[in-house]
Every structure is written in C-alpha cells, then in structure tokens.
C-alpha positions in Angstrom: -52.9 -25.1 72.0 -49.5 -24.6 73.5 -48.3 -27.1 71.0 -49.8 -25.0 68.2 -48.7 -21.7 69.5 -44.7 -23.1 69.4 -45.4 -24.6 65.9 -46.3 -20.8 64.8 -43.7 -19.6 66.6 -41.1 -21.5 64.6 -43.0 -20.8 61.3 -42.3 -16.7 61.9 -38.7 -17.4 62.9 -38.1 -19.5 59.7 -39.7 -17.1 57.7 -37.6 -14.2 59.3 -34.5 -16.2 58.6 -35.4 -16.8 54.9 -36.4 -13.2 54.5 -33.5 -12.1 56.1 -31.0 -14.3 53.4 -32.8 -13.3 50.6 -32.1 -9.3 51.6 -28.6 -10.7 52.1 -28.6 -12.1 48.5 -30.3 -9.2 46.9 -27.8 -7.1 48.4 -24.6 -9.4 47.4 -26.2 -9.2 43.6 -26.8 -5.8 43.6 -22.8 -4.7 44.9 -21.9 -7.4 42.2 -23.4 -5.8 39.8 -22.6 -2.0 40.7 -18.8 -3.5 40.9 -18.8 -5.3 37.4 -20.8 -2.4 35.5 -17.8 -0.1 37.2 -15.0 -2.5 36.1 -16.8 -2.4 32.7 -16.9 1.3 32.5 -13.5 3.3 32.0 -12.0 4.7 35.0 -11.2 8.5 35.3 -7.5 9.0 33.4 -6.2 6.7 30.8 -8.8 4.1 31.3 -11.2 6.9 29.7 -8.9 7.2 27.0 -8.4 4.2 26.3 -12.4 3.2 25.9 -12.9 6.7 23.8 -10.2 5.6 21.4 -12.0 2.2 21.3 -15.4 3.9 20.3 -13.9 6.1 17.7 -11.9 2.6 16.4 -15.7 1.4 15.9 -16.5 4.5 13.5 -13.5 3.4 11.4 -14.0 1.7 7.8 -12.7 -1.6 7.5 -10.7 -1.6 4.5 -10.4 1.5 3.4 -14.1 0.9 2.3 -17.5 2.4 3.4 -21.5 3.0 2.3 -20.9 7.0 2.2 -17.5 6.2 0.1 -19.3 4.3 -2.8 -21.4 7.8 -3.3 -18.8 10.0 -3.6 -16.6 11.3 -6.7 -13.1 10.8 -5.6 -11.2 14.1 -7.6 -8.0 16.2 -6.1 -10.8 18.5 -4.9 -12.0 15.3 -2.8 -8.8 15.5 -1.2 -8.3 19.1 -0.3 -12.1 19.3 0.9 -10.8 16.1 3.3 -7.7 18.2 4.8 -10.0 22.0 4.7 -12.5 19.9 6.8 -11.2 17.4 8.1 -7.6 18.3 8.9 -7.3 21.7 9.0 -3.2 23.4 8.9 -2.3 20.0 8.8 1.2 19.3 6.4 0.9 15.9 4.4 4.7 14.4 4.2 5.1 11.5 1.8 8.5 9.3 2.8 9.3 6.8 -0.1 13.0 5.6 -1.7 12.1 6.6 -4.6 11.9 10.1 -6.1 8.9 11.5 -8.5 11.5 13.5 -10.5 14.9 12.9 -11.4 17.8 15.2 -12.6 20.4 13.3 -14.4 23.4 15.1 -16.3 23.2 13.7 -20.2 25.8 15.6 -22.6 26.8 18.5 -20.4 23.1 19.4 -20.1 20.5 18.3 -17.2 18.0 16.3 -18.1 14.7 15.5 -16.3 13.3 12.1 -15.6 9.8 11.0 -14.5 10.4 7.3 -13.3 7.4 4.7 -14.9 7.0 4.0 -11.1 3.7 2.4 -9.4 4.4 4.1 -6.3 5.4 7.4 -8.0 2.2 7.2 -10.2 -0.3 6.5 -7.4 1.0 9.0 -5.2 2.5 11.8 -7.1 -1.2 13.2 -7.6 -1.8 13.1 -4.0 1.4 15.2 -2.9 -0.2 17.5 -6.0 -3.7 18.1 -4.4 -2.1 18.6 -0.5 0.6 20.7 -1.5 2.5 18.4 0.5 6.1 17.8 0.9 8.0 14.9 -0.1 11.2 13.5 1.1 13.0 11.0 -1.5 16.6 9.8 -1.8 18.6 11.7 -4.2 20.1 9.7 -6.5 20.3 11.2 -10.0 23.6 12.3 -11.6 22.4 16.2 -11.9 20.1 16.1 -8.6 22.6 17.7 -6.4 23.0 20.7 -8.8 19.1 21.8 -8.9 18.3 21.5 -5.1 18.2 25.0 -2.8 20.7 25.3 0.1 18.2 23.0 1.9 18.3 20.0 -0.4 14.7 21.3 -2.3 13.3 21.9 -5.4 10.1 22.6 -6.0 7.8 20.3 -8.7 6.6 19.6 -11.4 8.6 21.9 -13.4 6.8 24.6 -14.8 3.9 24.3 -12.9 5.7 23.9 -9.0 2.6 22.5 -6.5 4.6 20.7 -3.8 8.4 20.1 -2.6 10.5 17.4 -3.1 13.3 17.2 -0.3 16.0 14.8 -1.3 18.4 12.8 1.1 22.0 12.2 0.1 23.2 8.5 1.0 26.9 7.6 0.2 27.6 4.6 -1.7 28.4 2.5 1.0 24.6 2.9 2.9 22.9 2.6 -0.6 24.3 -0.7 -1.1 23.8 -1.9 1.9 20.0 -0.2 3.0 19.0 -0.5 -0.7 20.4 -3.4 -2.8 21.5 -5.2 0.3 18.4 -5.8 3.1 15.7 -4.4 1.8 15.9 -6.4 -1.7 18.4 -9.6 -0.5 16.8 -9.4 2.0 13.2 -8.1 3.0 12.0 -8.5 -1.1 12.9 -12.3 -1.4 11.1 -12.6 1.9 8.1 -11.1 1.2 7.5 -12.6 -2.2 6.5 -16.1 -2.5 8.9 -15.9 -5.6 11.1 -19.1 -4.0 14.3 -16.9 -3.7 16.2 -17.1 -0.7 16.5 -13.7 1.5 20.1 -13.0 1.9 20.3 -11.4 5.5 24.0 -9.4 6.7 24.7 -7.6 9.9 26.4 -5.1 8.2 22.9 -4.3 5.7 21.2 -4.4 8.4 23.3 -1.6 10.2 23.1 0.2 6.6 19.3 -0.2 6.6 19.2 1.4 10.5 21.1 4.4 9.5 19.5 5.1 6.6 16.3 5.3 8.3 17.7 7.4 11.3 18.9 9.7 8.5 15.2 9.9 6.8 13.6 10.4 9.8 16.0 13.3 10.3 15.3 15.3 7.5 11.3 14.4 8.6 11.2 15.8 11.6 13.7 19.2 10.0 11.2 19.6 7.3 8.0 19.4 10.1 6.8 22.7 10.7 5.0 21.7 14.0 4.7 18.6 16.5 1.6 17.1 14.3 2.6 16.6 11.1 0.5 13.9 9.0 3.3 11.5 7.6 3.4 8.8 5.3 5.8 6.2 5.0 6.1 4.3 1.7 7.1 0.5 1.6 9.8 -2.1 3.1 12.5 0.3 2.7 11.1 2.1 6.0 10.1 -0.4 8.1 12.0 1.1 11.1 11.2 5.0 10.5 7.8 5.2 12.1 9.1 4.2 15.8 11.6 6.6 14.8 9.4 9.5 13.6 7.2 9.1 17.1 10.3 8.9 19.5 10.6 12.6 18.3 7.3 13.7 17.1 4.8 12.0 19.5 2.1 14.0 18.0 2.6 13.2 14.3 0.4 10.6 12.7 2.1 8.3 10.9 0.3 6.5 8.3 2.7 3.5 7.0 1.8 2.1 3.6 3.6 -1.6 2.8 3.4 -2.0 -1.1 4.5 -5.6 -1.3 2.9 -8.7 0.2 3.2 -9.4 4.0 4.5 -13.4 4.4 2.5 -15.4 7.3 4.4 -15.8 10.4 6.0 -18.6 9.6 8.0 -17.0 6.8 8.2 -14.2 8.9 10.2 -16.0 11.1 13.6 -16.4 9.4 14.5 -12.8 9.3 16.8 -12.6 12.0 15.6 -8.7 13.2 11.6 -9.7 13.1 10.8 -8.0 16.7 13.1 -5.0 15.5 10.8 -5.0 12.2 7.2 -5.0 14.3 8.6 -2.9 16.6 9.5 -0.4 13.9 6.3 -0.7 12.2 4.3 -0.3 15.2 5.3 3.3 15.8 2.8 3.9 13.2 -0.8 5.0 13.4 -2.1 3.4 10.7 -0.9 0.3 8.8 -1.9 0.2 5.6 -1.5 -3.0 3.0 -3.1 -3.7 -0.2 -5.5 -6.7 1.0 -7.2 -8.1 3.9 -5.2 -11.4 3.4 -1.7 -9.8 4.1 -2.8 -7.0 6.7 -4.0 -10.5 8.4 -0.9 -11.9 8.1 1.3 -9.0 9.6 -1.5 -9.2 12.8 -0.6 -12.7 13.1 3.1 -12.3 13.2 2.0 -9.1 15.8 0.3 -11.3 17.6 2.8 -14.3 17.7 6.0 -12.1 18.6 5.4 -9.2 20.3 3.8 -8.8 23.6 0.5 -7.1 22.5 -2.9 -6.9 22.5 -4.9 -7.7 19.7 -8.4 -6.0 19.0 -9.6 -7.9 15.8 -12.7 -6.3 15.8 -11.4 -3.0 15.7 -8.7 -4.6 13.2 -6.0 -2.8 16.2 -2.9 -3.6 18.0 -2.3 -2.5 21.3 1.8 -1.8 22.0 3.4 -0.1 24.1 0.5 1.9 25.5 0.0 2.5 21.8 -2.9 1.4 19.5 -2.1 0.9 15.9 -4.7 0.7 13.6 -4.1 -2.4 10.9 -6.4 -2.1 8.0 -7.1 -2.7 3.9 -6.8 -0.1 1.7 -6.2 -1.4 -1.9 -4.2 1.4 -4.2 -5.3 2.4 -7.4 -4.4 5.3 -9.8 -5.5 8.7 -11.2 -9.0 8.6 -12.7 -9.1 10.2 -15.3 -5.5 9.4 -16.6 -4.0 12.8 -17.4 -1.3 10.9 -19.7 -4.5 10.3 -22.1 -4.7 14.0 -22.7 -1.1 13.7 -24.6 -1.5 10.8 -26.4 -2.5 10.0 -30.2 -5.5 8.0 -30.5 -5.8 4.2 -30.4 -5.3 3.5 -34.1 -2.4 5.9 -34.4 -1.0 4.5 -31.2 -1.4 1.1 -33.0 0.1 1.8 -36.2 3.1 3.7 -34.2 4.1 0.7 -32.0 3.9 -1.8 -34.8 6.2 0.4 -36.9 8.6 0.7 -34.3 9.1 -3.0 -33.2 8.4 -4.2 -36.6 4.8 -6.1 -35.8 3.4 -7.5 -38.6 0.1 -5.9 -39.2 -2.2 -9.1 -39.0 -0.7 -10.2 -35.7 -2.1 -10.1 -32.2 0.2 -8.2 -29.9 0.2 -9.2 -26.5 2.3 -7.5 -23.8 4.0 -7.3 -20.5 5.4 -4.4 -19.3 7.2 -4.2 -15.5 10.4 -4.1 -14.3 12.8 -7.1 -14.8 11.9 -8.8 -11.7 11.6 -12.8 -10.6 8.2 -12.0 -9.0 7.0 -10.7 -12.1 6.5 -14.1 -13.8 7.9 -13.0 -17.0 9.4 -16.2 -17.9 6.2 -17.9 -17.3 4.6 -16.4 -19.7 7.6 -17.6 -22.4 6.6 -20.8 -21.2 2.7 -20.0 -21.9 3.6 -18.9 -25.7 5.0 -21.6 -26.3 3.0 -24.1 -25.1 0.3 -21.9 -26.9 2.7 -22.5 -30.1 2.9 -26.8 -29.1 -0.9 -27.1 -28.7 -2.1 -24.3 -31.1 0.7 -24.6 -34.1 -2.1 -22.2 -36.1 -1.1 -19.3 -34.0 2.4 -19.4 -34.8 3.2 -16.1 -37.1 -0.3 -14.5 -35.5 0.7 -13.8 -32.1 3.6 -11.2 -30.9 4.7 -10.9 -27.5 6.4 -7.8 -26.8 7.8 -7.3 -23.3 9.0 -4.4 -22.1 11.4 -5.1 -19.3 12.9 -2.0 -17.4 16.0 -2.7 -15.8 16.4 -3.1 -12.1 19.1 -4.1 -9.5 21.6 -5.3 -12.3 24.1 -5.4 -10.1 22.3 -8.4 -7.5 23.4 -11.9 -8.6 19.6 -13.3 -8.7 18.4 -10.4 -11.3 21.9 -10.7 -13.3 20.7 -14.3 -13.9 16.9 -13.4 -14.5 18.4 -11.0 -17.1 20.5 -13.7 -18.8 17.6 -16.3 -18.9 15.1 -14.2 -20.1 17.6 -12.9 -23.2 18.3 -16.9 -23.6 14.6 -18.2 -24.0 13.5 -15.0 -26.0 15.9 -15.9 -28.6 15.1 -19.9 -28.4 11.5 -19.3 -29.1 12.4 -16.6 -32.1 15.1 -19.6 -33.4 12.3 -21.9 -33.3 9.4 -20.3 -34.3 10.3 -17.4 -36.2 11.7 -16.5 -39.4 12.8 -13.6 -41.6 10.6 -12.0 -41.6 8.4 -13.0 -37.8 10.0 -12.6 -34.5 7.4 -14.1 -32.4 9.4 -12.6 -28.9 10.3 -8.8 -28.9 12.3 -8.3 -25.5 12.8 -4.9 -24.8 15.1 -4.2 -21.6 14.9 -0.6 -21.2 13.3 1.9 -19.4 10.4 3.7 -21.1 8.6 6.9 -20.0 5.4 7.2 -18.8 3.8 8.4 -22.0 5.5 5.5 -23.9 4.1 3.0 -21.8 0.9 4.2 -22.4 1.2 4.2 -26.1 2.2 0.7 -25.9 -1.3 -0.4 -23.2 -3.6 1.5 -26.3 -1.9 -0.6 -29.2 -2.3 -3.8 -27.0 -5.0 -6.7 -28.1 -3.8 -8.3 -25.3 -2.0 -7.4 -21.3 -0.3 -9.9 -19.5 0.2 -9.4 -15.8 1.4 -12.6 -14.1 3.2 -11.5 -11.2 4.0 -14.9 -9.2 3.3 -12.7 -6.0 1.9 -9.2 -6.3 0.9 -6.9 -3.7 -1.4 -5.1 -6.1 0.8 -4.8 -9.3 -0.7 -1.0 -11.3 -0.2 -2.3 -14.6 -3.3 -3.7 -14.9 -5.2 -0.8 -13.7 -3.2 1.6 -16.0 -4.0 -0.8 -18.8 -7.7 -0.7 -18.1 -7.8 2.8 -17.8 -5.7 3.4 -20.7 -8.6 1.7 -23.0 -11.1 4.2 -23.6 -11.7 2.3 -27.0 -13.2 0.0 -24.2 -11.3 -3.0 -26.2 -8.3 -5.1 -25.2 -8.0 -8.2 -23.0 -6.5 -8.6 -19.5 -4.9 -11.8 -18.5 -3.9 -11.5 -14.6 -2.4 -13.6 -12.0 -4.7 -15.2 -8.9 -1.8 -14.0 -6.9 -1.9 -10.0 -7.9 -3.9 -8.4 -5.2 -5.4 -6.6 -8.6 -7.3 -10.1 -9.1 -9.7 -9.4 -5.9 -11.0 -6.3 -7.8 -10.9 -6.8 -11.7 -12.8 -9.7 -11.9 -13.8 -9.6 -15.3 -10.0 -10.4 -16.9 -8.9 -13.9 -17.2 -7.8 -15.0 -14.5 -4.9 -17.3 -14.5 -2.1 -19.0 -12.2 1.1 -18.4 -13.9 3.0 -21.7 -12.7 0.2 -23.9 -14.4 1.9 -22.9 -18.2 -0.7 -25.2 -20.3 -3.9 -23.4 -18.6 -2.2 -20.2 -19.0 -2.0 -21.2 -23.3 -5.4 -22.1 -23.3 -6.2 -18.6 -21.5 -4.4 -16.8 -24.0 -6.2 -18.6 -26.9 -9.8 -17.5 -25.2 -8.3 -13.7 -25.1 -6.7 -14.2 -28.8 -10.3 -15.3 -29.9 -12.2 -13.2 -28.4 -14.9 -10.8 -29.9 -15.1 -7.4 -29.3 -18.3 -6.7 -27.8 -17.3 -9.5 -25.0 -14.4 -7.1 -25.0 -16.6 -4.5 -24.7 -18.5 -5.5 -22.1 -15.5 -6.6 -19.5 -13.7 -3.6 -20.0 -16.8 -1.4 -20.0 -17.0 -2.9 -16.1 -13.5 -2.9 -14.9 -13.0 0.6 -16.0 -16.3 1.6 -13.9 -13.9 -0.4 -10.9 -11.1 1.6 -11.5 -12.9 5.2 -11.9 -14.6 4.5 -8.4 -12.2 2.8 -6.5 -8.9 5.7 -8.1 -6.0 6.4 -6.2 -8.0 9.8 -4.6 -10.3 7.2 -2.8 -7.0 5.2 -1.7 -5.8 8.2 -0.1 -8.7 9.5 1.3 -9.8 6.7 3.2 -6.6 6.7 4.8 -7.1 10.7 5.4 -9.9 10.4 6.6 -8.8 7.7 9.6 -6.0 9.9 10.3 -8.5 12.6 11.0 -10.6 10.6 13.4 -7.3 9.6 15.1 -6.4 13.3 15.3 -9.8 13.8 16.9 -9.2 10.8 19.3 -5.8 12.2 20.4 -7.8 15.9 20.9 -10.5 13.9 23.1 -7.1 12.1 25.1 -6.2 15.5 25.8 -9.6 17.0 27.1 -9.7 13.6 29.3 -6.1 14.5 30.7 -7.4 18.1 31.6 -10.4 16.9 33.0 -8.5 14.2 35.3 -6.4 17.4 36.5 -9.7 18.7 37.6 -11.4 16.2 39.5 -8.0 15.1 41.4 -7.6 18.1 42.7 -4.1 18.9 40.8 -5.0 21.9 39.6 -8.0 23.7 38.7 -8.4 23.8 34.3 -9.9 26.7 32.7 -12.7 26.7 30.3 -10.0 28.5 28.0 -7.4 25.7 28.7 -10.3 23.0 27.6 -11.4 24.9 24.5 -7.6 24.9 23.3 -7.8 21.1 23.9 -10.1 21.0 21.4 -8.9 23.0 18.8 -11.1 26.1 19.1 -9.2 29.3 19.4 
C-alpha cells in the first residue's frame, strides 16, 4: 500500500513537471509569435512608410496595362480628366533634346519647322491636352529671335496651348553632350547594331553639364516644389538625380526611347554607376518593353547596392523606391494629319508623279532617319535577292526610301550615307533601265504631312530596324490606312512586333527569308489585306499615345498619394513620440484638404 501510495506520488509529480513544460512551451510559441507578427508589421516612422508605399506599389499596373484601361476611350479629354481628378494644380513638364517647333532663318524671312520626329509626334499631343510646359534645346537658326526675354514662345502657332522653353548650348557642349556621348557613345551601346560606342572624358564632362544646365531651367520654370516631370530619352540620363537633389517633391517620370542592353553590355561604359545613379532619381522608369525594363533591373541589381522588389517591378536606392515598369508608346488616334490630306488614290497618283513610279509597279517603302540601326541596307539586300530568286518581279517592284539626314558629321553615319548611295545605284545599274529605276533613295527631310502622303500611296511598308525600341513608323503607317489596305513587313527586333502581330514578321539579317516575305506581301489580296489591317488598326486606336501617357499619369498620381500618406505618417510619428502635439488642421493639410 505504501509501495502504491509512492508509485502515485511520482505519477502527480511527473504529470506536474509535464504540465508545467508544456505552459513553458506554449508560452515560448506564443512570445515567438507576438515577436515575428511585430517584426512583420511596420514599425511607427519610416518603417510605416515604407510598407504603405509597398501596398500602394501592389495597386500599380504592370506595364502600363490594366482591366479598367481596356474599357476606356483614351482622347486629350482622357488626359485632362486624369490631372482634374487625379492630379489636381499639378504642372506637366516634358524634358527632351529635341524641340516640337523649330525657327530657322531661310531668305531673310523665318521659317517654321515641325520635325518628322517619333518622340515629337507621340508627345506633342500630350503637352497640348496638359497645357504643359516644355523645355527643348534651341537649336534653329531663327530660334533665338522669336523667344520672350525668358527664352519662351508659346505653341503651335496660331493656336498657342502650351510653352516651349528652349536652352541655349554653345557649340562646344553640343558636340560633345549630343554628337559625342550620347550617340558615340550611349546609341552604339544600346543598339545591338554591332557599332562600337566611342566613350571620351571630355563628352562625358559635355554630357554632365548639359544636364546640370537642363535641370536648371527645370527647376526656374517650376512654379512649386511638386512639379510632374518627364524626362525624354538617353540624352538625360543624369537629370533626374539632378531634378530631386533640388526638387525632392517633384515626380519624375523618365521615359528611355531606345533599347536597354543586358548587363553585360552595360558593362563597358566606363560611367555605368554614374548612369543608374542618375536614372534612379526618378519615380518612374519607363521603357517600351518588359524585355529591356528587365534588363536595366538586372544591371540595377548587379551594380548598385539596392534592393530589388520584382514583384512590385521596384528598386529600392538610397532610401528611395523607383518604380521600373512597361509602358509601350504609341501615337495620336485619330491622326489629325488625315484631316489635311487628299485621299488615297490622289495621294497615289501624287507620289508616283513625283518620283516617277511607273503606274503598274508595286511601291514599297521605308521611311526613317539615315541610321545603321535602321536596317536600311538590309532591305537592298532583300530586293535583290527578291530580283535573283524572283527575276519576274524585276520592273514590278519600286522601293522608295526616304532617308532623313542625321548626324552627318559622325564618321559611322558619313559611311552609312556613302554605302547606301553606292548599292542604290548598283541595283538601278543592274536592274533598271530607261525608263525603271527599281531604287529611289531620297535623303532629305520631309514634313509630317509629306510622310503621310507617301504611307497612303504605299502597297507596301518596310520597317526593319536591326534593334528598335518601338520604332512609330509602323504605327503611323497603320493608322495612316483608313482604305484599310497596305502591307506591313516589320522586324522581330522592333518592340512594334510584340503588338502588331498581324504584319509579316521578318529578321532583317536573314536577306533570302526577308525576299520570300516581300513576295507573300507583293502577292497578296486585298481582303487578306483587309482583314490584318482592319485588326492592327483596332491595336493602335486602343493602345494611342493618350493611353501611353495616362498610364504613366496615372502611377504618378498614386505615388503623389503615397508621398501625401509619407507625410500624415511623419505627423503622426510626431504625435505618438511626444515631439510635439499635431493638429487636426496640420493633418488635413497633409492630406491635401484645405
């Protein structure tokens, strides 16, 4: 019994131990858990911030894209709604080298020139609708002698809806900013064209001044601390850093117009962290596909200490998140150059007369600037290939390029020049006669209206860029064809090819599949023709260049409203530290209301 008794004894003891570790482990688990939901959770101050701007990052539309979007009618009136609503009192300033209006001096009189720009085209519209201001460099002959005491003039003529500012560069910093690094140096590199990038210390001094000076004359022509800026292409690739050291409030949206290399390529340029850095001061990062705004993350992500957020499609820097998304460009929808054009049979009777096209011929064309990356000598090489496998097309096929002038002055597009003259007249020596040129090389700049005429006479566009960020001929072209006929040929490696998948598609360095291409398009009947345009031009009406900047308007707003919530959190940390005590007032004006 005694025995027995002990035996309990011992049971109760054992039991009491056990219950006694398994309060201690409950407990244990329980702190655990209270301490990792609390490291999860933002503390007061920036770590708030920081998890508010990751939820509002969540919200954002990866690129440029969204449900809601595809339901809406992208119109100026899109766009003004967007900064009414969305923006309110905020100023839009657009940043780019190049100027939508140039005054040049011709015969003692001043004569006005519209550029046959991509980048002037898909954003001259915008600047319209937001009454916006933007700051170009100045360099036509007569531009000095229109400008106010402040460097502006207001545009378009005749019907004035927004400023241009102009910056004055002296010879010296245009060589070496323009001619010298950004395009022997920062093109060639971003352009798998297989040019070398020329790279100087004393460009590269040109390039940093020149974008100190810019971002001068942005933060004089800011009429408050939170302008909404954006910065247009390669030529800025240091402004943004500069535009925040001054204007910490500003967004600043940075759009990169050309391809982004992978890191590896990145690599040679000798100022690479300069260039991120630089970049980085932006808000937003914009580039034409997913492909190359991956590509710049990588190089992010393999130079610069950083965060990366690749769900959020962000880079953390400097206590600074930078938002890196898609958002491919497009142009006005409807095309208001349509409005002063003759009609396609007049427009086809026109260009025929005037570069002598023989009336039972196909006409194919390529209009861009005279450029390596443009692939224009490829397509020489295509025609005649065309000719060698398919001698029945000789004297029923024209190509007629129209080759604008650009950078004469760099070796590499000196030599372009001459080889393209060369091969044009080898082809019409060897193919042509009398009365058949079968090459018509045209290396001047056309207007606007002029290119259009020429897209509406076309049976056939070539676009074969050999590396194209998006490349807006082929859009224009589309949109140009209301006759809903015409055949597009365009390159795998335009960033156009992701979203007009009913042209041909073609690689322009294969030359005998790029022949047999041109046969299908020469051969082709018109209700096939009918039909592809009929779909790319529903592509190009949806996805217009009001879309392109309205996504982007659109994320700035959320990132304003993510920078008001940073501010309410600051208050609030005052508060609950003690520092001082905020007023309901004070936290409303946080917020915007007034």
């Amino acid at each position: 019994m005694i025995q027995y008794g002990v035996d309990f004894l011992w049971v109760l003891i054992l039991i009491s131990l056990g219950l006694s570790a398994l309060a201690i482990f409950v407990s244990i688990f329980q702190h655990r858990r209270r301490h990792s939901k609390a490291a999860s959770m933002p503390a007061v101050g920036d770590d708030v911030a920081s998890e508010a701007a990751r939820q509002v990052m969540r919200e954002f539309e990866k690129n440029g894209q969204s449900v809601d979007a595809a339901l809406v009618t992208w119109s100026p009136e899109t766009l003004r709604k967007i900064l009414t609503e969305d923006l309110p009192d905020a100023q839009v300033i657009v940043v780019s080298n190049r100027e939508p209006y140039i005054h040049n001096e011709k015969n003692g009189e001043v004569e006005l020139v519209v550029p046959a720009s991509g980048l002037v085209a898909a954003l001259e519209p915008i600047t319209r609708a937001c009454a916006g201001t933007w700051i170009a460099y100045g360099g036509g002959t007569a531009d000095r002698e229109v400008v106010d005491s402040n460097d502006r003039v207001q545009v378009p003529p005749g019907n004035p809806s927004y400023t241009l500012r102009r910056v004055w560069l002296t010879e010296e910093e245009y060589q070496g900013y323009y001619l010298g690094f950004a395009n022997e140096g920062l093109w060639p590199l971003c352009h798998i064209a297989f040019t070398r990038p020329i790279f100087r210390d004393s460009d590269w001094e040109a390039y940093e001044a020149a974008n100190r000076k810019f971002a001068d004359t942005v933060v004089a022509e800011a009429r408050n601390e939170r302008p909404i800026v954006l910065v247009q292409d390669y030529h800025f690739a240091l402004l943004p850093r500069m535009i925040r050291e001054r204007l910490p409030e500003a967004i600043v949206i940075t759009f990169w117009h050309i391809p982004w290399p992978n890191s590896e390529v990145f690599s040679i340029c000798p100022w690479r962290e300069r260039i991120l850095d630089g970049l980085l001061g932006s808000s937003i990062i914009g580039f034409h596909t997913q492909f190359h705004a991956n590509n710049f993350t990588e190089s992010v992500d393999r130079f610069m200490e950083s965060r990366i957020e690749r769900a959020d499609a962000a880079v953390s820097y400097g206590g600074q998140t930078t938002l890196v998304h898609a958002y491919p460009i497009s142009i006005e929808w409807p095309a208001e150059m349509l409005k002063a054009l003759p009609s396609v049979e007049q427009s086809q009777q026109h260009i025929r007369e005037r570069f002598g096209i023989p009336a039972d011929a196909k006409l194919c064309v390529g209009v861009e600037r005279l450029d390596y990356t443009k692939g224009i000598l490829d397509r020489f090489h295509a025609l005649e290939e065309l000719f060698i496998r398919h001698p029945e097309t000789i004297g029923k096929v024209v190509f007629l390029q129209i080759a604008a002038p650009s950078r004469g002055t760099l070796p590499a597009y000196k030599q372009l020049h001459e080889e393209c003259l060369r091969f044009a007249e080898e082809l019409n020596e060897r193919y042509g006669n009398e009365t058949y040129r079968p090459v018509v090389l045209v290396a001047q700049h056309h207007s606007q209206k002029d290119v259009y005429e020429i897209y509406r006479a076309a049976d056939i566009c070539l676009v074969t860029s050999l590396h194209d960020g998006m490349n807006l001929v082929a859009k224009e072209f589309v949109a140009s064809r209301d006759d809903e006929q015409g055949v597009l040929l365009l390159s795998t490696f335009a960033g156009a090819s992701r979203e007009l998948l009913e042209a041909l598609i073609v690689n322009p360095y294969d030359a005998a599949m790029m022949s047999e291409t041109m046969l299908q398009a020469l051969t082709m009947g018109p209700e096939e023709q009918r039909g592809r345009m009929r779909r790319m031009r529903d592509i190009v009406r949806d996805n217009n260049v009001y879309r392109w900047a309205g996504s982007m308007l659109l994320d700035a707003a959320r990132l304003r409203k993510r920078d008001e919530l940073d501010r309410v959190t600051a208050l609030s940390d005052r508060s609950v530290n003690g520092d001082n005590v905020v007023s309901m007032f004070e936290r409303k004006q946080a917020v915007g209301f007034r």
